[in-house]
KEKE-3310 file (N, C-alpha, C; in steps of 0.2 Angstrom, whole numbers, plus 5000, padded with zeros to 4 digits):
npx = (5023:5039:5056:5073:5082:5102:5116:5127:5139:5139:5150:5147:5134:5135:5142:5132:5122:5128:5130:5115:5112:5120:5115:5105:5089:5087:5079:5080:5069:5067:5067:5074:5084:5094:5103:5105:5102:5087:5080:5071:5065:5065:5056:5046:5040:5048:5060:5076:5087:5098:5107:5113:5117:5120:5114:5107:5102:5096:5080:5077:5073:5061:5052:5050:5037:5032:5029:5037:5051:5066:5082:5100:5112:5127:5134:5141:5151:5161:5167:5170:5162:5160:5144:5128:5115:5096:5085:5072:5069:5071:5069:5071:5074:5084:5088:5100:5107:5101:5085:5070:5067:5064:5054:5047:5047:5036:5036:5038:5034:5034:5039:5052:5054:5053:5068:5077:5074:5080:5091:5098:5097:5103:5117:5118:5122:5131:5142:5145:5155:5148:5138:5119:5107:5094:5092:5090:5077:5084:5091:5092:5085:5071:5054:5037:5031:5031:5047:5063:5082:5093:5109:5124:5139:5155:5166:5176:5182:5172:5162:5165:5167:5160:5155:5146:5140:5131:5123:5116:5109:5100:5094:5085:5078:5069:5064:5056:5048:5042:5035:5023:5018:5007:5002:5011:5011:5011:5020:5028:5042:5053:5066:5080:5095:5105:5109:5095:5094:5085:5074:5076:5078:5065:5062:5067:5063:5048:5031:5031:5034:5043:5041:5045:5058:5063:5077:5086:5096:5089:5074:5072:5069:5055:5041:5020:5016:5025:5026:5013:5013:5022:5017:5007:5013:5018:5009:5005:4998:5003:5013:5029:5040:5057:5061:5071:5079:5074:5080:5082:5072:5061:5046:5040:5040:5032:5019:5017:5014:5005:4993:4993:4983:4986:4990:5002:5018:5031:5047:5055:5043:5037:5045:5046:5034)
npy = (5057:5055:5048:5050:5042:5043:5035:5040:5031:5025:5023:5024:5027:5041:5046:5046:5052:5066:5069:5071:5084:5092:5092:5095:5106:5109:5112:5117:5110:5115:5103:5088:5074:5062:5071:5079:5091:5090:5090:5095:5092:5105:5105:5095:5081:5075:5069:5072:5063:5060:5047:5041:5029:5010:5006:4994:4990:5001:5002:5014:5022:5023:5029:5040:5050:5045:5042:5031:5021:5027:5018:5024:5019:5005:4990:4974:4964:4948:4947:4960:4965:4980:4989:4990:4992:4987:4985:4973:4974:4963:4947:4929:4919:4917:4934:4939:4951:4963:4969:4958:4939:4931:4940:4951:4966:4978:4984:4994:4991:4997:5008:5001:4996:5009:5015:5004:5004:5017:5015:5009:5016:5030:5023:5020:5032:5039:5031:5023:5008:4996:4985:4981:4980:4970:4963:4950:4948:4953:4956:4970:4985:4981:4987:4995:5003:5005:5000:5004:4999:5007:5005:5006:4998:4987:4988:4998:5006:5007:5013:5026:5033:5047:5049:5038:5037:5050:5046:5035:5046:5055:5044:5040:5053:5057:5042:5044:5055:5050:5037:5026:5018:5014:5005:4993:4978:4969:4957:4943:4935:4921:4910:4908:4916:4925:4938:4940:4935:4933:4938:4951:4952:4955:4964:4975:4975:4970:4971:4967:4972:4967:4964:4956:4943:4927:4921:4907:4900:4904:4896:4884:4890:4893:4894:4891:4901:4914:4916:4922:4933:4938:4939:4947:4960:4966:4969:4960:4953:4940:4924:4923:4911:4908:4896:4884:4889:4883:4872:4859:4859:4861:4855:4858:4871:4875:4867:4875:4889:4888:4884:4897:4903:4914:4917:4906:4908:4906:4911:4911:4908:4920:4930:4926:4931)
npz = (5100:5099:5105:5104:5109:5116:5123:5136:5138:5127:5114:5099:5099:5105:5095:5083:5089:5092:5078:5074:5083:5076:5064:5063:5069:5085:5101:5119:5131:5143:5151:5161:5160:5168:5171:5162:5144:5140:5121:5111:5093:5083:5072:5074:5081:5090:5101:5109:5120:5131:5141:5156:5159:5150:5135:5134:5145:5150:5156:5165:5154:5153:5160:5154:5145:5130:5113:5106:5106:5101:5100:5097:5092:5094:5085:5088:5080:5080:5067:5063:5055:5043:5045:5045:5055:5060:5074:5084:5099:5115:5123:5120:5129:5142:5150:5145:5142:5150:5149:5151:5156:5144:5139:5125:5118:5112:5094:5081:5064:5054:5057:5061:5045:5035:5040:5038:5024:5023:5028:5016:5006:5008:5012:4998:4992:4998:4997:5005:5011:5017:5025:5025:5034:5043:5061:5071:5086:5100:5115:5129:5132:5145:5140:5142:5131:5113:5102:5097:5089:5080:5073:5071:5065:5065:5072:5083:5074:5065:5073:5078:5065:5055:5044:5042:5055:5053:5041:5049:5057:5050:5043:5054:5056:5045:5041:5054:5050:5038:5047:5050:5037:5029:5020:5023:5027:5043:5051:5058:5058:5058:5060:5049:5051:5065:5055:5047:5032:5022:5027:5027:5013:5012:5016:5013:4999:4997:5003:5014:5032:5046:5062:5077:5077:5076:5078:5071:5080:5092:5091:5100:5112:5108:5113:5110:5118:5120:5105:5102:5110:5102:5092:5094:5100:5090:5080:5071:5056:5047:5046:5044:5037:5039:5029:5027:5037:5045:5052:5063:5068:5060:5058:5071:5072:5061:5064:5076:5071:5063:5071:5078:5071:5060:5044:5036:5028:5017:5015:5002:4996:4996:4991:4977:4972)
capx = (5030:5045:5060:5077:5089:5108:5118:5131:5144:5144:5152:5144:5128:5138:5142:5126:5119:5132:5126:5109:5113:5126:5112:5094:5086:5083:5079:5077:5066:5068:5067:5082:5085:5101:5107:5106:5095:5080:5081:5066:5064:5059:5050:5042:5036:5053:5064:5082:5088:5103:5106:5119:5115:5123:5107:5103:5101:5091:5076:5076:5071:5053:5050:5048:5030:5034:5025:5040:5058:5073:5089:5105:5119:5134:5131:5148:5153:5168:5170:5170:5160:5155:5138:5121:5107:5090:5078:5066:5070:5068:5073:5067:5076:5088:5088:5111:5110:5098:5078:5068:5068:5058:5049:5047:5046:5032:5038:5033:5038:5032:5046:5059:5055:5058:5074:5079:5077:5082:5099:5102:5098:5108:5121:5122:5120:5137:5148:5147:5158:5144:5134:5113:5103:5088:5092:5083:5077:5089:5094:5087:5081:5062:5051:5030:5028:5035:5056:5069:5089:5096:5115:5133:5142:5155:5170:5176:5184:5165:5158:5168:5164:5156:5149:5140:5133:5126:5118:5109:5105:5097:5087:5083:5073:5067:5059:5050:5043:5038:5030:5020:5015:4998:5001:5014:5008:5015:5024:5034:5048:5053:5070:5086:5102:5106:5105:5093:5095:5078:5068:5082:5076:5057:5057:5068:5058:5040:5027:5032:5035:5042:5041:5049:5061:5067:5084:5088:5097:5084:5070:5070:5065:5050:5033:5015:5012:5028:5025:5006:5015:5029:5012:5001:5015:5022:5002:5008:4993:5005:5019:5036:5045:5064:5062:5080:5081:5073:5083:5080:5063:5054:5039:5037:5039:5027:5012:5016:5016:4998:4992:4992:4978:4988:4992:5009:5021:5038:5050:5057:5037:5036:5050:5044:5029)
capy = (5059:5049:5050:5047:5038:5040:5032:5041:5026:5021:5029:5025:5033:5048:5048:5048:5062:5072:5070:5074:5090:5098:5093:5097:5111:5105:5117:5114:5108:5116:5097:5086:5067:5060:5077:5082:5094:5085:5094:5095:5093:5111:5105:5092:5077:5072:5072:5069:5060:5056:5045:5040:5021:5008:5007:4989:4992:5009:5001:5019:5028:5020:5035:5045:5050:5043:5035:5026:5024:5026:5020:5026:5013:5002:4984:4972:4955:4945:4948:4968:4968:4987:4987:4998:4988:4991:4979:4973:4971:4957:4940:4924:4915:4921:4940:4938:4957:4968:4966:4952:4934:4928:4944:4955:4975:4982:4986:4999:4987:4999:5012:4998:4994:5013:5013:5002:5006:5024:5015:5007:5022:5033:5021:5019:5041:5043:5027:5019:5002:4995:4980:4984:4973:4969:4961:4944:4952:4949:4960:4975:4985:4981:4995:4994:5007:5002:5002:4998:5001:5008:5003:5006:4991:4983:4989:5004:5009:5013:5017:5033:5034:5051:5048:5032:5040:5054:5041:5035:5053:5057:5041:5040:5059:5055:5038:5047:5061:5046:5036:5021:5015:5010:4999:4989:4969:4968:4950:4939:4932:4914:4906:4911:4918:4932:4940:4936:4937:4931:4945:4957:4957:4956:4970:4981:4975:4970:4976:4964:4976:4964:4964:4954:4939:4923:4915:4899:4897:4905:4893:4879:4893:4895:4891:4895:4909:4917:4916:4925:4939:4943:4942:4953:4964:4965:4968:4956:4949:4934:4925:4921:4906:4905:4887:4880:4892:4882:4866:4852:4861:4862:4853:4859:4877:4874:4867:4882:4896:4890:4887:4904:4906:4918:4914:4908:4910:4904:4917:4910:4909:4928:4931:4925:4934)
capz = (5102:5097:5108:5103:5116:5117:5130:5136:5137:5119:5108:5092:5103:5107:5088:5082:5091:5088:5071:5077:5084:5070:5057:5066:5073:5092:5107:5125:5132:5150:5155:5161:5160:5171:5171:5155:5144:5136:5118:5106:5088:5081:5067:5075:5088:5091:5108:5109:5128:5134:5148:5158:5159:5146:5133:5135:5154:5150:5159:5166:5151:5154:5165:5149:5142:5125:5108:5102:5109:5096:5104:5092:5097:5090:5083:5088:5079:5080:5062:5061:5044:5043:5045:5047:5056:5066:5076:5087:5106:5119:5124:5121:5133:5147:5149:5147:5143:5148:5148:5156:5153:5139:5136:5122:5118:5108:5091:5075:5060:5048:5057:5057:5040:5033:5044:5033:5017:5021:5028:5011:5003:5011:5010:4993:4991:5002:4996:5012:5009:5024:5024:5028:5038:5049:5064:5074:5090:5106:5122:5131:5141:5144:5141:5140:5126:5106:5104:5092:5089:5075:5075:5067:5066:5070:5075:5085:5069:5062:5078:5075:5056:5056:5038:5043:5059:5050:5037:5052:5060:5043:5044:5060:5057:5038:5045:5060:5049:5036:5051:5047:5029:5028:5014:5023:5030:5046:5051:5065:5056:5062:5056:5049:5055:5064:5052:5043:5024:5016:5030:5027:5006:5009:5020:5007:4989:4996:5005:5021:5037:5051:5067:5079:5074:5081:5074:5071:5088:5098:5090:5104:5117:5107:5113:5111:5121:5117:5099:5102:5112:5098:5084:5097:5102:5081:5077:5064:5051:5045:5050:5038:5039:5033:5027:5025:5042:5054:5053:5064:5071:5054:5059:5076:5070:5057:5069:5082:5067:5060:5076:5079:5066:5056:5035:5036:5022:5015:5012:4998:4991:4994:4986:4970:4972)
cpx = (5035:5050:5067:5082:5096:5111:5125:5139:5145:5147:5150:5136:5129:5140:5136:5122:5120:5130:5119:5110:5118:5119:5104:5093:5082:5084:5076:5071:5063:5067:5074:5080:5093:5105:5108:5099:5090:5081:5076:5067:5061:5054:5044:5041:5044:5057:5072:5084:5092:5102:5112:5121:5117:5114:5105:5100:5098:5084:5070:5073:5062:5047:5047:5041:5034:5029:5027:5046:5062:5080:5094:5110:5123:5132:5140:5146:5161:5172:5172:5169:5155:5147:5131:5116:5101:5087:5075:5072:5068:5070:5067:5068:5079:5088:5097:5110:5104:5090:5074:5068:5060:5049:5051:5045:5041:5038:5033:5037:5036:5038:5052:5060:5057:5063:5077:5082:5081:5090:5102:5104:5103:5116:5124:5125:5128:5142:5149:5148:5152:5139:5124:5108:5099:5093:5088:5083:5080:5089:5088:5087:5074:5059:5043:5029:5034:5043:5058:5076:5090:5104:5119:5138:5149:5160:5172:5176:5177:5161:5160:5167:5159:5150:5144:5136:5129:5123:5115:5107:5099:5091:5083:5075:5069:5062:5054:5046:5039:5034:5027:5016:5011:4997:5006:5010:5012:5016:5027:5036:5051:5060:5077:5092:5102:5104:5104:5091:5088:5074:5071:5080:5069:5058:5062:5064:5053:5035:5026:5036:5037:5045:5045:5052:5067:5073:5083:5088:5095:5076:5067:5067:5057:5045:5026:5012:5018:5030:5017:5007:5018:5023:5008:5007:5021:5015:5004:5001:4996:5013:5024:5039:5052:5066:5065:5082:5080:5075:5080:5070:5057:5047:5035:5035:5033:5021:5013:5012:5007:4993:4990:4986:4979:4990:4999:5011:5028:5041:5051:5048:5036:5039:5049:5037:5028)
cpy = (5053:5052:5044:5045:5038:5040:5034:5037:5024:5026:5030:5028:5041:5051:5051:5054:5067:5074:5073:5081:5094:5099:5093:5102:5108:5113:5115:5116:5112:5110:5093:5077:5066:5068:5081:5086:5091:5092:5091:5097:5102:5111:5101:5087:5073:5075:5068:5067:5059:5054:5042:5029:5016:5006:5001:4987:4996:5006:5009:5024:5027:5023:5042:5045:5050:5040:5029:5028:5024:5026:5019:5020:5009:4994:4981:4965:4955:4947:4955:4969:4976:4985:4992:4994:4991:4983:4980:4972:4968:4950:4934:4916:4922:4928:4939:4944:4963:4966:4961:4946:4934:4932:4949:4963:4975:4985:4991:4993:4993:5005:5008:4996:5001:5016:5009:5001:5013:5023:5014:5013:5028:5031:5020:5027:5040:5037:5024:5012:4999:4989:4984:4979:4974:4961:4954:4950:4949:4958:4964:4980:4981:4987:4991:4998:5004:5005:5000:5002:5001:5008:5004:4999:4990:4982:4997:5009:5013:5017:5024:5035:5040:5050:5043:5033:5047:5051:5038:5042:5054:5052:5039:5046:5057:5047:5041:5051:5053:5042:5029:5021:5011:5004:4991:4983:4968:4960:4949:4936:4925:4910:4911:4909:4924:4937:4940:4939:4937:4939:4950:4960:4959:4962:4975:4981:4973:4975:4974:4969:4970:4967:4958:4948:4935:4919:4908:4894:4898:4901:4888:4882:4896:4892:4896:4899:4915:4920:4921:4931:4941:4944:4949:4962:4969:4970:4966:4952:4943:4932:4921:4916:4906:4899:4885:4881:4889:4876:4862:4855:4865:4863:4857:4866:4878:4873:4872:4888:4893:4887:4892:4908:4911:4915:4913:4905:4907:4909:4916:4910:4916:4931:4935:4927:4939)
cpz = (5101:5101:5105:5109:5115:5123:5127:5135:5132:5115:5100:5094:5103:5098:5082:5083:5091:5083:5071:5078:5080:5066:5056:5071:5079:5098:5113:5127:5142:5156:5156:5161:5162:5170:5165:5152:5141:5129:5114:5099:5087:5078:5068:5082:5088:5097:5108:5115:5128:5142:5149:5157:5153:5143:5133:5142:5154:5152:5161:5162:5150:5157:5159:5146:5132:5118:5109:5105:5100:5099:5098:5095:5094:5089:5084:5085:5078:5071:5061:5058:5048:5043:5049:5048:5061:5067:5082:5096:5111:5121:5125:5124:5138:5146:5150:5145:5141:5147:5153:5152:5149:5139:5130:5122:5113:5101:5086:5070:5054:5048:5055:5048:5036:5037:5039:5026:5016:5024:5023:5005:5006:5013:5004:4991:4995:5000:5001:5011:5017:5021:5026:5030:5045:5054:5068:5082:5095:5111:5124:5130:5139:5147:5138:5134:5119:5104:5100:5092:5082:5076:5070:5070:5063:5074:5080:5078:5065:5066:5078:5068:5057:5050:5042:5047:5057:5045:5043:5055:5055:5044:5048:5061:5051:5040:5049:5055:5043:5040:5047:5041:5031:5026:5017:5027:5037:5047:5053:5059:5059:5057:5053:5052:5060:5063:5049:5037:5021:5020:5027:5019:5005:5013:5016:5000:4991:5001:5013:5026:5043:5056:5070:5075:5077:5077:5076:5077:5093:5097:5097:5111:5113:5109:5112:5113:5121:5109:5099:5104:5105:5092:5088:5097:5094:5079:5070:5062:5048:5046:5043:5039:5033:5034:5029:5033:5048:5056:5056:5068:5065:5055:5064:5075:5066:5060:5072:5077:5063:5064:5078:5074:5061:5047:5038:5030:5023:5013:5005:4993:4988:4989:4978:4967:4966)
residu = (UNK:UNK:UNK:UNK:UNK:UNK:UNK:UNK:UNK:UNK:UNK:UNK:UNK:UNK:UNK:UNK:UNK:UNK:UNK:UNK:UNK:UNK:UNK:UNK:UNK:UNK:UNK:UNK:UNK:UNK:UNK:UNK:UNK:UNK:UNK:UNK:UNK:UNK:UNK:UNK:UNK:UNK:UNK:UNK:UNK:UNK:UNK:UNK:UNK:UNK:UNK:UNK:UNK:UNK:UNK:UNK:UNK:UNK:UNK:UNK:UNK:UNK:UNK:UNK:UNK:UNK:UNK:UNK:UNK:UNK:UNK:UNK:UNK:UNK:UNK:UNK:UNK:UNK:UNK:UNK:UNK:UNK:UNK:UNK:UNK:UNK:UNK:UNK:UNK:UNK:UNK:UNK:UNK:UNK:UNK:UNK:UNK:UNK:UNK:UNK:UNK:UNK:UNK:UNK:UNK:UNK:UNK:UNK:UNK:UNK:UNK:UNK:UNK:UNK:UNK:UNK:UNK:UNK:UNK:UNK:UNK:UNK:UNK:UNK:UNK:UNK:UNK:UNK:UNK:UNK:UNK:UNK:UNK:UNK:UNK:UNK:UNK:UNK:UNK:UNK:UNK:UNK:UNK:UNK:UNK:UNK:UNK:UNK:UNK:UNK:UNK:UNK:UNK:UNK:UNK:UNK:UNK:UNK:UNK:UNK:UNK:UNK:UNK:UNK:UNK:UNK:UNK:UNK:UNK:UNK:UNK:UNK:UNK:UNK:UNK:UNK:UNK:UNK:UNK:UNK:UNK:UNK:UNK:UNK:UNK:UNK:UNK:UNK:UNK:UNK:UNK:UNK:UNK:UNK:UNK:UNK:UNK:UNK:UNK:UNK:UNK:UNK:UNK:UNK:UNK:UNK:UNK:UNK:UNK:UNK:UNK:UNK:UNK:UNK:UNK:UNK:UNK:UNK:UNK:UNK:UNK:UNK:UNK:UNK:UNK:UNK:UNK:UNK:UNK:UNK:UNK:UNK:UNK:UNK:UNK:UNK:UNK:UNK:UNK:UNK:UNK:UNK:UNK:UNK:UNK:UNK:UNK:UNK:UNK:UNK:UNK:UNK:UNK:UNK:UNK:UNK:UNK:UNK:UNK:UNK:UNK:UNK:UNK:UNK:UNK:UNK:UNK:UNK:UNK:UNK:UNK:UNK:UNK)
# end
């Protein structure tokens, strides 16, 4: 069962689902959540939620018998570049919005990776002037079963964009029914930006599926047992380093990451694979 999450308060959530429900056959459930009706996929193992609660505070939706969560939701940056992203969720320092401190969520990388590519594609199909990008992992809630956010970014202006939230509704259900690729390599990500550019091409042109992913500025809260949660909780087989990305914490990074007994790799090596 996959369960999709929108949170009543956002609007690019409330956008979303809308889209959801004009362009998928859903029928209740005779079940409720925060007063609302629990709706079921017809064709298949999917649930649509709403809930009252601002979704990186949705602690609450943890009550749900679930596989996988899917929270729909809005991406903000100071710059307002249009933008269609998905990621992992969790903190590797302070919980400032949502989650616990310097815990991780369970992720599917093989779902956020066709998430992905089915935003680029769908991007390009509809003319959506919109940037496409994987995320480093940050905020919350915290939940024990596998979670990720798929997002419209980055102004109000798109979080109303009907086209852009139907280019995620579409690959929100088109993802779930492809489900995890066998063939994909799953992999912790270490370095960067935000968002990080090098993860962002392998996990569109290769066969690398990543799981969680610590930026640059989140690097000095990493240690050895937080790094072995984000590989167990990834079920990641090798871990990536964006070189150039991990500035003055190279070395250190580098010991931690093969340490861990996993192969570890150079994005820029992968690349050129």
């Amino acid at each position: 069962m996959f369960t999709v999450i929108a949170s009543k308060p956002n609007t690019a959530s409330i956008n979303i689902a809308s889209r959801l429900l004009e362009n998928f056959d859903w029928s209740e459930t005779g079940r409720e959540f925060d007063g609302e009706p629990v709706r079921a996929w017809a064709k298949g193992d999917v649930e649509l939620v709403f809930t009252d609660t601002l979704h990186v505070f949705a602690n609450n939706v943890g009550a749900i018998e679930t596989d996988c969560f899917v929270f729909v939701s809005s991406h903000k940056s100071e710059s307002g570049k249009p933008s269609l992203t998905t990621h992992p969720i969790g903190n590797w320092g302070k919980a400032e919005l949502g989650g616990k401190d310097k815990t991780l969520v369970p992720v599917l990388p093989g779902l956020m990776k066709n998430y992905l590519q089915l935003l680029q594609k769908k991007r390009d199909e509809m003319n959506l002037d919109y940037d496409v990008s994987l995320e480093a992992t940050h905020h919350g809630p915290f939940l024990s079963k596998p979670a990720l956010f798929i997002e419209i970014g980055s102004s109000e202006k798109q979080w109303a964009d009907e086209k852009a939230a139907l280019a995620v509704a579409e690959s929100v259900m088109e993802g779930i029914i492809a489900k995890e690729g066998k063939e994909f390599v799953n992999c912790v990500g270490l370095g960067g930006q935000h968002y990080p550019y090098e993860f962002t091409k392998l996990e569109l042109n290769s066969e690398f599926a990543f799981g969680h992913m610590c930026a640059k500025h989140s690097l000095s809260l990493l240690d050895s047992s937080l790094l072995q949660n984000a590989i167990e909780l990834s079920n990641a087989k090798k871990i990536v380093l964006d070189w150039k990305g991990l500035g003055t914490e190279k070395a250190r990074i580098k010991d931690l990451a093969e340490s861990s007994g996993l192969e570890v790799l150079r994005s820029k090596a992968v690349a050129k694979q």
